[in-house]
N, C-alpha and C positions, 0 to 999 in steps of 0.2 A: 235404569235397571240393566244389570249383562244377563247377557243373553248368550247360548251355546252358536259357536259359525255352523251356521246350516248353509253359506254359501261361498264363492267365495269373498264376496264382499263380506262377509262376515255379519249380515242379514238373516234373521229367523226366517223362513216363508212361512207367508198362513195359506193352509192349505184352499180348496173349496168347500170343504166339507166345511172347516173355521168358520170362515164367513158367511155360509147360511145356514146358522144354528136358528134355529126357526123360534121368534120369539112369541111362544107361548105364552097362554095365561099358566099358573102357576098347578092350578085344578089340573089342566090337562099333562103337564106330564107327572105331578106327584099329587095322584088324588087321594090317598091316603094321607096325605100330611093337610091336605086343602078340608076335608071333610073328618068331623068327629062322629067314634066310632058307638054304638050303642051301650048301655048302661051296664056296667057293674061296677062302678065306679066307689060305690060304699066297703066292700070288699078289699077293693085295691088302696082304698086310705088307711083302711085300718092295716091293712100287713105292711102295707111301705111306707105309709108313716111310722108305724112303731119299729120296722126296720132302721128306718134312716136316725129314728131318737135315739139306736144304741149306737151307734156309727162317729165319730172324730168327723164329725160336718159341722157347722154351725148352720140352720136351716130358719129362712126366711128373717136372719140378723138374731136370730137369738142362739143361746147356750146349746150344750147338748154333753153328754157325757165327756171325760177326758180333762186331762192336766190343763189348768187352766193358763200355763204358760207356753202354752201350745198353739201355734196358727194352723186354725184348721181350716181346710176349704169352706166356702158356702156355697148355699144352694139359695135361689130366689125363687120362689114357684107367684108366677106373675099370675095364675088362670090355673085355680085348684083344683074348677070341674074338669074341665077338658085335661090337666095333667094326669089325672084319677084315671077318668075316663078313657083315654088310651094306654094307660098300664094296666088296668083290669081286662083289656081286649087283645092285647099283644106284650104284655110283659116290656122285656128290654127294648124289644122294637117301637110298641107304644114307646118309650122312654126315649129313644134315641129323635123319633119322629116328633114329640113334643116339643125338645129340644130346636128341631129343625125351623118346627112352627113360631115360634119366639112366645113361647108360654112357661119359660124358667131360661135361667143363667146365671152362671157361676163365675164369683172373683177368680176363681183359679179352676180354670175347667179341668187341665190334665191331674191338678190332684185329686180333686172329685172325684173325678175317675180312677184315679190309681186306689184310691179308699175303697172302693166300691171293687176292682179287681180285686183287692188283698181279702176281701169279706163276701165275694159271692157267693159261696157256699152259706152266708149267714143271712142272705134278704130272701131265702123262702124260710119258715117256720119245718124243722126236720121233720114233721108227721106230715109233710104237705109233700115233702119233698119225692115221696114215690110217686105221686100225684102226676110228673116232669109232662108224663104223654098228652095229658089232657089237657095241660094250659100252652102247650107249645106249637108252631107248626111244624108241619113236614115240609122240605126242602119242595119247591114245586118241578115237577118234571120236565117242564123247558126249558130249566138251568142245566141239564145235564149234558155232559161234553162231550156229546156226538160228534162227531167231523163237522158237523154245521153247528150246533150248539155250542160248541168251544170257540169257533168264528164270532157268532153274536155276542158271548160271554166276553171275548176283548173285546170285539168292536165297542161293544157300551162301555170302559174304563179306556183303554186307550186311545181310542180312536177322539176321545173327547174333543181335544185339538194340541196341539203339540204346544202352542202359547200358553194354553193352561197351564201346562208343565211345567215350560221356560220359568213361568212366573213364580214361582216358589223353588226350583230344582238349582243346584250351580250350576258353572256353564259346561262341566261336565256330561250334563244329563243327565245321572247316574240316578235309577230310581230303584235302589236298594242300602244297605245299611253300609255305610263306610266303618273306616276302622282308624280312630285316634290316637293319637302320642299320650296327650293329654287330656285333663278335665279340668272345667266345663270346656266343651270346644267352642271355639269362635267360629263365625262366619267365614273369614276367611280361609277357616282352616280346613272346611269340607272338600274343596278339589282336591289336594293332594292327599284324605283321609282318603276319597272315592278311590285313589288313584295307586295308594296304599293296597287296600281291600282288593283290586281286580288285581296287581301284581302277585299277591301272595297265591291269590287262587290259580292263576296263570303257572306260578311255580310248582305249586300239588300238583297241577296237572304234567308238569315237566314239561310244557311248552318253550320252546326255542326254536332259534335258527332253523329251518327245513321242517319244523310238526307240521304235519295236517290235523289241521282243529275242528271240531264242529261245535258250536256254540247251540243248542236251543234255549230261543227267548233272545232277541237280540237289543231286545232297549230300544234306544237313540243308538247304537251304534258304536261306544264307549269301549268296552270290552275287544270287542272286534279290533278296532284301530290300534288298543295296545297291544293284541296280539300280533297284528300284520305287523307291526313296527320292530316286532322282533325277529322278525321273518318267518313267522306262520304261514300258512295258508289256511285261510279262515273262509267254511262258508256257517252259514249263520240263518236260525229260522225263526221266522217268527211270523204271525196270524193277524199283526194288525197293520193296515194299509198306511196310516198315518206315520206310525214309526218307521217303516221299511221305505217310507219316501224319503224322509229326513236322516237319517241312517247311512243311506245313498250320496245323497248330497251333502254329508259330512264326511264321508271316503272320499269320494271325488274330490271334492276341494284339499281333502290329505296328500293326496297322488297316489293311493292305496289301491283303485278299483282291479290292479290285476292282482291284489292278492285278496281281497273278501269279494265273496259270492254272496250279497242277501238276499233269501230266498223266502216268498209266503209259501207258506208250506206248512201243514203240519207234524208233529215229532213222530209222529207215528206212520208216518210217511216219508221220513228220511233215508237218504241212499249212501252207500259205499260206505267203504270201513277208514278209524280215524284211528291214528295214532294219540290223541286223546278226546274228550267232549268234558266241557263245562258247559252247567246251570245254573243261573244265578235267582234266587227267589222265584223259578215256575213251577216248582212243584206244588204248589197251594194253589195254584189256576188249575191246575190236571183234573181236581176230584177223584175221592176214594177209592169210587167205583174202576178208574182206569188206571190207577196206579200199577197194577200189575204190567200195563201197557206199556206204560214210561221206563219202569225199572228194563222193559226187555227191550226196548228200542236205543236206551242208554248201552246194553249188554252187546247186541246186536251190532251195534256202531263201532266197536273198540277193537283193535288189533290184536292178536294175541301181547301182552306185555304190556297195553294200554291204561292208561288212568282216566277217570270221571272223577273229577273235582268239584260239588256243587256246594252253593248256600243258598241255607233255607232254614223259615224259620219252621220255630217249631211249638209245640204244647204238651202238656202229660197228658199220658194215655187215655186216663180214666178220661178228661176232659175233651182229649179228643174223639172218645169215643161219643161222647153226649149231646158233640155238635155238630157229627159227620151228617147225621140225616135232619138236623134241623136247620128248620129257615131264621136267620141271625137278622140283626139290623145290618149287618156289612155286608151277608151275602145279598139282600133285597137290596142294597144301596151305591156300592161299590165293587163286590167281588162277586157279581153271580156264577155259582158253581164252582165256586172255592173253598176247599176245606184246609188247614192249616195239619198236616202230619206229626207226629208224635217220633221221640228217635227210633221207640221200641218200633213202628208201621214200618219207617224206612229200614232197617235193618233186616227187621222178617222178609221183604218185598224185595229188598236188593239181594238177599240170602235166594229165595225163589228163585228170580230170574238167575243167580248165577254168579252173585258178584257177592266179595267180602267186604269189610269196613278197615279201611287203612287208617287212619286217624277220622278224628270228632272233636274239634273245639268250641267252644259255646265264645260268644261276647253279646248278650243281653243289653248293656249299659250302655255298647257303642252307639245300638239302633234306637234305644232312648234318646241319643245326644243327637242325632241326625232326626230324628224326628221334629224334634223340638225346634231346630235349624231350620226346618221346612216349613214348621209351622209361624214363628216369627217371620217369617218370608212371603208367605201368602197372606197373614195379617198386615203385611206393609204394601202387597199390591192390591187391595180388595178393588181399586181405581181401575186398573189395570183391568183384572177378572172380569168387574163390571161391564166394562168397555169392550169385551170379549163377546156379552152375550147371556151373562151367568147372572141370574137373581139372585137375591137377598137367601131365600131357599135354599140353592145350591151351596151358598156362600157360607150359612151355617152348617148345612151336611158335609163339607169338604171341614171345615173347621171342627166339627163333633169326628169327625175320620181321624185323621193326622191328632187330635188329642186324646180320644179313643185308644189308638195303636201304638202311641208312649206311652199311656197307662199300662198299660199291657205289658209291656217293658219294663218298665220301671217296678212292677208289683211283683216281675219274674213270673206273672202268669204266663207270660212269650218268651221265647230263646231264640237266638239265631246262631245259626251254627254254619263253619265251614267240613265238608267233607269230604274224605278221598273214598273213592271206590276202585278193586281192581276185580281183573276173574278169578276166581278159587283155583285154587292149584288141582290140577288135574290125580285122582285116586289112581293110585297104581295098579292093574288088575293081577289075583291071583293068576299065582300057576295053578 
């Protein structure tokens, strides 16, 4: 397997935190997947089964609606109660969580899902569909990204262990959407796609020789290094302890540490003015709620003349409107306190704080192709992950994640967009 140089032997370090991942029983850190949830179970057969009858699935090896020279996904449902049973109690979450439990599985999971993103508006019944409050949760108040709450919120995805990462990730690190020549992409072709994608953004921002850069969200350190290498001056923030180790010790070993500063910190607590700032996918860790924050710390940061270059993905409004305050399978799972922005959010909130929209490109497709590369990737180390520490549990939840978030993709329910920001031109005052 390659691996990113984290040293200079060109050795990953596993950190401490790595190697005593505490091997629980399964109950204890996901008792919700361990334990089935109380009964409405008859309710939920009847609306998602007759959902899934109208649906391009083949469900449990049989037919189902659609041209019959069609390869359609399937769906297995191995344990009908308990699948019932936690979709009548938590909808998509139940679903995602069933999945986790090995109580259904699909020949093709990412299309399933893409099936199921192209038609979500069609698995509630429209009379039902006003109903949203009542069968849904509310987002829980200790995901919220207080100065300490956005600490915990990485800590639990990044901080997982940096091997995890390795294990599926090129040796770039790069844990954002790269940008292709071609399709389908190969494996091999993800490093210099990563490597594509931060150059492009590096140039929106007009980084060169002598910029002072601020990066918030620093990865593995990726970004940073291409910019020091063009003679930036890069300091760079980021909240989780795991990456900002490795980060380090991938400059170091570049010969870079007098030009990046990594710093734990967070954006909202960033100092001195930059000739420009890129962000690369942290706007969907921010949360709603602080968005106003982000836009004005991004504003704050910039020279007069300056540019903010960021990517991020994104979703329609209306959509994102309907999932900023609910509790998701991804946010309970993966992304606590992350809400995914809409163009029209960013645009109104960059508008606020003081900045315009210099360009907006979308590439959807690419972040499908790089998912899908991750996904064959972490399918080929399950050995590996194993040996990390990670159950069978995790090993389906990281596997329902990364096929989850190509559907999403691919269905164009997701976009990912690159963006230039600058500050509005100053109003002239009357005489």
């Amino acid at each position: 397997m390659t691996r990113p140089a984290a040293t200079p032997d060109h050795q990953p370090r596993t950190s401490d935190r790595t190697a005593a991942i505490p091997r629980q029983a399964p109950a204890a850190r996901r008792p919700d997947v361990a334990r089935l949830p109380p009964a409405r179970a008859a309710v939920a057969a009847h609306l998602v089964g007759r959902a899934l009858s109208r649906l391009p699935l083949d469900v449990n090896g049989g037919p189902t609606r659609g041209p019959a020279a069609t390869r359609r996904p399937g769906i297995t449902i191995h344990d009908p109660d308990a699948f019932f049973l936690r979709i009548g109690r938590d909808g998509l979450i139940g679903f995602g969580e069933s999945y986790m439990a090995g109580e259904w599985d699909s020949d093709d999971l990412t299309g399933l899902l893409t099936v199921l993103a192209r038609h979500v508006d069609d698995l509630v019944p429209a009379p039902l569909r006003g109903l949203r409050p009542l069968w849904v949760s509310a987002r829980p108040r200790r995901d919220r990204n207080t100065r300490s709450g956005a600490r915990e919120n990485i800590h639990r995805h990044y901080d997982l262990s940096n091997d995890l990462f390795a294990s599926f990730l090129d040796p770039t690190l790069t844990y954002s959407s790269a940008l292709f020549t071609a399709f389908p992409a190969r494996p091999e072709d993800l490093p210099a796609a990563q490597h594509r994608k931060i150059d492009r953004l590096l140039d929106l921002a007009h980084v060169r020789d002598g910029t002072d850069l601020l990066e918030i969200g620093t990865g593995w350190g990726e970004l940073a290094l291409r910019a020091a290498a063009r003679g930036a001056r890069v300091t760079t923030l980021t909240l989780s302890t795991e990456q900002a180790e490795l980060a380090r010790a991938r400059i170091h070993a570049a010969g870079l540490t007098d030009r990046v500063d990594v710093q734990l910190r967070d954006y909202r607590d960033a100092e001195g003015r930059y000739d420009a700032v890129v962000s690369v996918e942290m706007i969907e860790a921010v949360g709603a709620e602080y968005w106003p924050s982000y836009f004005a710390a991004l504003r704050g940061a910039l020279r007069p003349g300056g540019r903010a270059a960021l990517q991020t993905i994104t979703m329609g409004h209306r959509q994102m409107r309907n999932t900023a305050a609910t509790h998701t399978w991804i946010s309970k799972y993966v992304f606590p306190g992350g809400v995914i922005p809409s163009r029209r959010a960013i645009t109104d909130h960059a508008a606020a704080a003081g900045l315009r929209t210099l360009s907006d490109e979308g590439f959807a497709e690419h972040y499908a192709q790089t998912l899908r590369l991750w996904r064959e990737r972490f399918t080929e180390s399950r050995q590996t992950v194993t040996d990390l520490g990670f159950d069978t549990v995790f090993q389906r939840l990281w596997e329902f994640y990364l096929a989850y978030s190509e559907a999403g993709f691919r269905s164009r329910y997701l976009d990912v967009r690159q963006i230039v920001l600058a500050e509005k031109p100053q109003t002239a005052a009357r005489s």
